[in-house]
C-alpha positions in Angstrom: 3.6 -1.5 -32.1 2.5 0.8 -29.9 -0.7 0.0 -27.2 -3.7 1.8 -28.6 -5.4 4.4 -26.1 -8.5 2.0 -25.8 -6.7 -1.1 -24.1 -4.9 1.7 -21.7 -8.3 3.1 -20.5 -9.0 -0.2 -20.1 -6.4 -1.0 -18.5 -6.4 2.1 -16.0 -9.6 1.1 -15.4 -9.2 -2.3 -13.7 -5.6 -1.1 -12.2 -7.8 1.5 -10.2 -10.5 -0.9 -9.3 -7.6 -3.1 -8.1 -6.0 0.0 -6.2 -9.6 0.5 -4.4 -9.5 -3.4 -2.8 -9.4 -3.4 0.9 -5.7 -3.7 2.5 -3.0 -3.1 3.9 -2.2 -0.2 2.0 -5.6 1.8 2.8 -5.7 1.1 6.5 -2.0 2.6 6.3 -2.9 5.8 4.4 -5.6 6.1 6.4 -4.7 5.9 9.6 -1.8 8.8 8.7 -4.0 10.7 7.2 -6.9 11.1 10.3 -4.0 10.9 13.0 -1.2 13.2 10.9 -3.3 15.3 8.4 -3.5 15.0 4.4 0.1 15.7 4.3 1.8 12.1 6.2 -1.0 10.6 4.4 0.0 11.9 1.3 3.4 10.5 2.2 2.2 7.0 3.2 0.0 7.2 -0.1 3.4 8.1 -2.2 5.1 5.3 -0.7 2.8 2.9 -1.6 3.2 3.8 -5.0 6.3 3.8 -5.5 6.4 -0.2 -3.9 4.0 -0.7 -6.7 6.4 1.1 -9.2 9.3 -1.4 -8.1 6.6 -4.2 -8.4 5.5 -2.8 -11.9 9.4 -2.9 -12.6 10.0 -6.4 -11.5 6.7 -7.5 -13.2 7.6 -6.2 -16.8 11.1 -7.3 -16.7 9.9 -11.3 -15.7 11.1 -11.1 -12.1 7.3 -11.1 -10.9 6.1 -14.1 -12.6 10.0 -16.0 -11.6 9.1 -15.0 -7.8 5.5 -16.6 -8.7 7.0 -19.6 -10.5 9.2 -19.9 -7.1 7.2 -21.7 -4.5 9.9 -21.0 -1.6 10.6 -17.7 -2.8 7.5 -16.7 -2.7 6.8 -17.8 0.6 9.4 -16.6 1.9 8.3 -12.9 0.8 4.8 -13.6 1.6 5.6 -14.6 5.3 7.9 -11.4 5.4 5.3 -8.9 4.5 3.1 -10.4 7.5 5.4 -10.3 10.0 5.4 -6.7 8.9 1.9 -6.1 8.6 2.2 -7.9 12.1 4.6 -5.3 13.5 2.9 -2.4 12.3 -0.6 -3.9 13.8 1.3 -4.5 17.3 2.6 -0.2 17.3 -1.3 0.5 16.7 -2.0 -1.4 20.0 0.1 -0.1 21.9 -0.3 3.0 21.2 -4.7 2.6 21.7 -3.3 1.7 24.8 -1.3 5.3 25.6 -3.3 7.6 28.2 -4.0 10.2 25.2 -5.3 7.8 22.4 -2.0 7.1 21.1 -0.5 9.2 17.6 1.2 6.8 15.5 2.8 4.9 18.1 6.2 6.2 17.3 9.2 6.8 19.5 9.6 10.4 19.2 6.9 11.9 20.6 7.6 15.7 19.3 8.3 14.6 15.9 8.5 17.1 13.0 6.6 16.7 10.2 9.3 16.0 7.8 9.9 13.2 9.7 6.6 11.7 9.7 6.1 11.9 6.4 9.6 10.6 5.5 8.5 7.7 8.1 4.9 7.5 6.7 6.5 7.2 2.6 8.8 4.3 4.0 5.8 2.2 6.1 3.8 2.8 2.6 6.7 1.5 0.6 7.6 -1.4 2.4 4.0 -2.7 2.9 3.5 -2.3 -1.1 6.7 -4.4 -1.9 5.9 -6.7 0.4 2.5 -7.2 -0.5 1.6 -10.8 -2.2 -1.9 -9.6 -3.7 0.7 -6.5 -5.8 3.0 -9.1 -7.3 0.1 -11.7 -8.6 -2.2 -9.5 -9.6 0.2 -7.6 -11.7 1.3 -10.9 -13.3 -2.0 -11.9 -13.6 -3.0 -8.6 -15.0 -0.2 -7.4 -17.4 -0.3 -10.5 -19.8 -4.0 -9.6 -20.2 -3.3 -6.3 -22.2 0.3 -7.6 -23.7 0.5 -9.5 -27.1 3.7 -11.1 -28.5 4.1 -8.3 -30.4 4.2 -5.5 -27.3 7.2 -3.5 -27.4 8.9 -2.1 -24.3 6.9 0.8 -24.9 3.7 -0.9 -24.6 5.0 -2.5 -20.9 6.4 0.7 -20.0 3.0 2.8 -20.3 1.1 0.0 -18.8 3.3 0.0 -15.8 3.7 4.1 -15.4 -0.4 3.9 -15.6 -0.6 1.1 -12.7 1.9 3.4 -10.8 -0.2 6.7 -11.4 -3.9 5.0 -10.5 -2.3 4.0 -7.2 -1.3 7.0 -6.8 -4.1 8.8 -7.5 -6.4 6.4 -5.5 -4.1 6.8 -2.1 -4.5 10.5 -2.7 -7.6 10.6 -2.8 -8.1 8.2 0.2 -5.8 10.6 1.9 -7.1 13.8 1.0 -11.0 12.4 1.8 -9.7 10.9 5.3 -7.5 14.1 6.3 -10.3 16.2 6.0 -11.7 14.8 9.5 -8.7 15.0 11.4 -10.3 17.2 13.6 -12.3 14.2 14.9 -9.1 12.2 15.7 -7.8 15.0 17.8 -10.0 13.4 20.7 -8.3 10.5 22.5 -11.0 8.2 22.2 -11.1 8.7 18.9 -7.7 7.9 18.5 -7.6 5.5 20.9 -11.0 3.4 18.3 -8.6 4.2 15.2 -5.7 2.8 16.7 -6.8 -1.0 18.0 -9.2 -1.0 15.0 -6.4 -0.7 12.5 -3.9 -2.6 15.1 -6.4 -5.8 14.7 -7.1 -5.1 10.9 -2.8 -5.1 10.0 -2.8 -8.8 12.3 -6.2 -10.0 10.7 -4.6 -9.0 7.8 -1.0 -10.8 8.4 -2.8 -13.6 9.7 -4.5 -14.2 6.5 -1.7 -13.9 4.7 0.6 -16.7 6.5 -2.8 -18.9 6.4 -3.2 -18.5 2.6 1.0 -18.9 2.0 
């Protein structure tokens, strides 16, 4: 039995409105966006969907709610995505603290923009698979909209919608943020954007560990 198009409205309603919560994802795609343009925050934004499509895979399949069910397991991810989040905060720091404001904080300093993207789509996937809030609330979620009598089919649209509303919503983000780049071209400015996001990632991380 196929999903009828009213539950999968629904259901790409309160994926997007789940998308749109503050995180780690946002101050990512943001920060890309106003310090690299619409384009590396495009990147970042695809990467983060695609760490949601391989927790959208591991959530339909059972894997999610087994890593759930696994107290250790799940800690053990948990604490890995904020040692992450940590090391990602710690870059922005240090590079507020560069004489010009700081870019992203990586090594290369002439980087093309190939490569930022590439490293933006990576950050972006990493930080989504590694993101404790993704897995539970698409185990939460899911069941909500599934019956015994969902087919395959029925999971499989559910998941490709979760996948495209993050996408979307990342774009979006990207695309709104990227239009003031301009602004971030001054070192102050970058240098604010930088430590605010550096503190947000270890606020972030340090909830995170608190809550495992």
């Amino acid at each position: 039995m196929m999903i009828g198009l009213e539950a999968v409205a629904a259901y790409a309603v309160v994926a997007l409105l789940g998308a749109m919560s503050p995180g780690p994802d946002f101050a990512l795609v943001s920060r890309y966006a106003a310090l690299r343009g619409r384009l590396a925050g495009l990147g970042a934004a695809a990467g983060v969907a695609a760490g949601m499509a391989v927790n959208t895979v591991a959530a339909v399949v059972g894997v999610g709610a087994a890593l759930a069910a696994s107290p250790a397991v799940f800690r053990a991810i948990t604490l890995t995505g904020a040692a992450y989040l940590c090391y990602l905060g710690v870059r922005a720091l240090l590079a507020a603290r560069a004489a010009d404001g700081g870019g992203l904080g990586e090594s290369a300093g002439g980087q093309r923009d190939g490569s930022v993207r590439w490293v933006a789509f990576r950050q972006g996937l990493v930080t989504n698979v590694l993101n404790p809030k993704s897995i539970v609330f698409l185990v939460a979620l899911l069941p909500q909209f599934l019956t015994d009598r969902s087919t395959w089919a029925d999971r499989s649209v559910l998941g490709l919608v979760t996948v495209l509303m993050v996408f979307l919503w990342f774009c979006a983000v990207s695309l709104a943020v990227g239009a003031f780049q301009s602004v971030f071209r001054r070192p102050g400015a970058r240098r604010v954007l930088n430590a605010a996001t550096g503190v947000v990632l270890i606020v972030l991380a340090a909830v995170i560990v608190l809550n495992a």
